[in-house]
N, C-alpha and C positions, 0 to 999 in steps of 0.2 A: 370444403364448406359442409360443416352439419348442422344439426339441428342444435341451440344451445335454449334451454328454459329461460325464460324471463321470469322467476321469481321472485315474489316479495320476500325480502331483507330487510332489515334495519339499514342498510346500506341503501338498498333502493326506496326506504321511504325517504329516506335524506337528500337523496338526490332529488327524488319530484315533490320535495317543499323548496329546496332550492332552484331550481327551476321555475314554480309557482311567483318566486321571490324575485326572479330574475325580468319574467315575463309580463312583469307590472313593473318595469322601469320603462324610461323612452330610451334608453340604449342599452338592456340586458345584456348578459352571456350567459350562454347555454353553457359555456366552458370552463364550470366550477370545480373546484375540490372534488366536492362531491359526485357532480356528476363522472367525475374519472375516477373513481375510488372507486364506486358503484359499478362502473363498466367495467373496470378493470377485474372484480371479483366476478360479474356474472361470466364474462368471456375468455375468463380464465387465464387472463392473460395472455390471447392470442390474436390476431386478425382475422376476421369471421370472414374475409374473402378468401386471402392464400394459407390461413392457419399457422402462421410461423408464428412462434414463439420468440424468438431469437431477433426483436425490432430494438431499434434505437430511438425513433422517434415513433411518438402514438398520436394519434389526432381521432376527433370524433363524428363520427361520419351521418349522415341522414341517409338513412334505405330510401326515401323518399325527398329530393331536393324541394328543400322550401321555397324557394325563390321566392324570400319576402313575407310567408304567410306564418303569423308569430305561433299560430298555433299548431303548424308542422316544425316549426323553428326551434318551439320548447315543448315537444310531447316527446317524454319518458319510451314510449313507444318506438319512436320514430329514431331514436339516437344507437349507433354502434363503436364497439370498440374495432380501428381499421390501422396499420400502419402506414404511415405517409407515401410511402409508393404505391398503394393499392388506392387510397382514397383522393389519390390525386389524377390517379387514371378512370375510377368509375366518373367521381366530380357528377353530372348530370347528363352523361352522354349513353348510361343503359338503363333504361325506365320502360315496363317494370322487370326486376329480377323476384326471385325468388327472397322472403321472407326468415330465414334461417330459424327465425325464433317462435316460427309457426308451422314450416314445414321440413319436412327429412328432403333438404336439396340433394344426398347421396342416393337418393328412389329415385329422381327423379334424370341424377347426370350421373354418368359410370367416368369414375377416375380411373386413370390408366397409367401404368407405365408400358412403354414398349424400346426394347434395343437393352442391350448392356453391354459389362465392362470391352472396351476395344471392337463396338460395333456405336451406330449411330443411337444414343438415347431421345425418347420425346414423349413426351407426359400430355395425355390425350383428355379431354374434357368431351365424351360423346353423349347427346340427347335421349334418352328413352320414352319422350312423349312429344308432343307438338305443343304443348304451352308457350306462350312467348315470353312467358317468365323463364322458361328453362332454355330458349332459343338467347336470350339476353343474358341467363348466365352463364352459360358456352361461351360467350363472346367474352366477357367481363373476365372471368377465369385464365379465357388464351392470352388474354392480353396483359395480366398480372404477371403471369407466370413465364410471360415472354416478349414484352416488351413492342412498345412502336417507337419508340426516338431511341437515340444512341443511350443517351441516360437510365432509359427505364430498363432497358435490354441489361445494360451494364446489373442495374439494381435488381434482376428478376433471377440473374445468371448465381445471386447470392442464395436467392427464395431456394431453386432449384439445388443447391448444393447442399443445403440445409434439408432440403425433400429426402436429396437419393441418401444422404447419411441414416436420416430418418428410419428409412425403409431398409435400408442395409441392418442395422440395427434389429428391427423385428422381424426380417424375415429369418436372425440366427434364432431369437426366441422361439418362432414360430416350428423351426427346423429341428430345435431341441424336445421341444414337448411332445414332439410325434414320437421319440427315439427313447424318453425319459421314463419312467414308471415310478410309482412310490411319492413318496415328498417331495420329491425333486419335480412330479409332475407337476403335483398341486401346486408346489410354489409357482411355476412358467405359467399354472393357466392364469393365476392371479396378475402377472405381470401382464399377461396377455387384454386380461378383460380391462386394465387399466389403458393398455398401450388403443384398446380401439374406443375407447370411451370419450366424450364431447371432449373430455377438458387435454387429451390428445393435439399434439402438434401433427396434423398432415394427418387426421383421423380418417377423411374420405378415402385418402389413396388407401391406407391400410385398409379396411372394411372391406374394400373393392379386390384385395390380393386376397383375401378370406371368400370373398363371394365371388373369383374366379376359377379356382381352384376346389375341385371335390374330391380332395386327400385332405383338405379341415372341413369341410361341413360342418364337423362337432363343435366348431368354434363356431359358425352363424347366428347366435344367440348370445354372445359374449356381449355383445354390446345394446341388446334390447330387454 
């Protein structure tokens, strides 16, 4: 989970006229065209909880459960793009979390891998402050990523396999560019500054293997 801009677009003004449009019926949907077009380009086509790229179903999530009040129900604001395993488990049982589209939630929780190939893996969600924003998205995260019913476990055991590829993936990048010089440099750091950048799948873990590690240092600004 990082930080993703909520900028105005052409896309998001369309979304919150339709919205506008929807909120002055007696039985709206927030769940337009539009408003999924809109999310879908600002979040890059990811899940702003587990970051996976790679969903089958998308549903649109309230950081803030409305429970009934039309005007949490259809604020632009208030609406995310989440994949149906992740927005079926927040649903309104961690309030409040963390804000994504307003703060850097990787300052605030250290992703982690720990264990590899043919030792035990576990992908660690640790707090760096006492907010109970960041105490709720510890929770929110472990529990995405690792399920409480047979089902979720089943569906989180995919999230995870999608992570360690992920990561497997940039850390050859990463491995290269130390070793590379010349053009072949420049090209890896380019991949590199894409590979940590929002619209990244699993940006927070990567970040976090860059800001563990002080043999990249030089990479810690790749992404700011």
């Amino acid at each position: 989970m990082v930080k993703i801009e909520r900028l105005e677009s052409e896309l998001s003004e369309k979304a919150v006229a339709s919205l506008e449009r929807e909120k002055a019926k007696a039985s709206g949907s927030y769940n337009t065209p539009e408003v999924n077009e809109a999310l879908q380009d600002m979040f890059y086509g990811k899940c702003y909880i587990c970051e996976n790229k790679k969903v089958t179903s998308w549903q649109i999530e309230h950081l803030v459960p409305h429970r009934g009040n039309k005007d949490l129900k259809f604020s632009w604001d208030n609406l995310f793009l989440s994949c149906a395993h992740c927005n079926n488990i927040k649903n309104d049982r961690f309030e409040p979390i963390w804000d994504c589209t307003k703060e850097d939630v990787d300052e605030h929780i250290a992703f982690r891998k720990e264990g590899y190939f043919g030792k035990d893996e576990k992908y660690l969600f640790s707090p760096l402050d006492d907010a109970i924003e960041t105490q709720n998205t510890c929770k929110l995260l472990n529990e995405a990523y690792y399920g409480s019913t047979t089902q979720k476990q089943v569906e989180a055991k995919f999230i995870r396999k999608e992570l360690r590829d992920e990561l497997g993936r940039f850390k050859n990048y990463v491995r290269d560019y130390m070793y590379e010089t010349g053009r072949t440099k420049d090209e890896l750091l380019c991949t590199i500054r894409s590979e940590l950048s929002a619209s990244s799948p699993f940006a927070a873990f990567k970040r976090w293997l860059i800001r563990d590690n002080d043999k990249y240092a030089e990479l810690l600004n790749c992404w700011k």
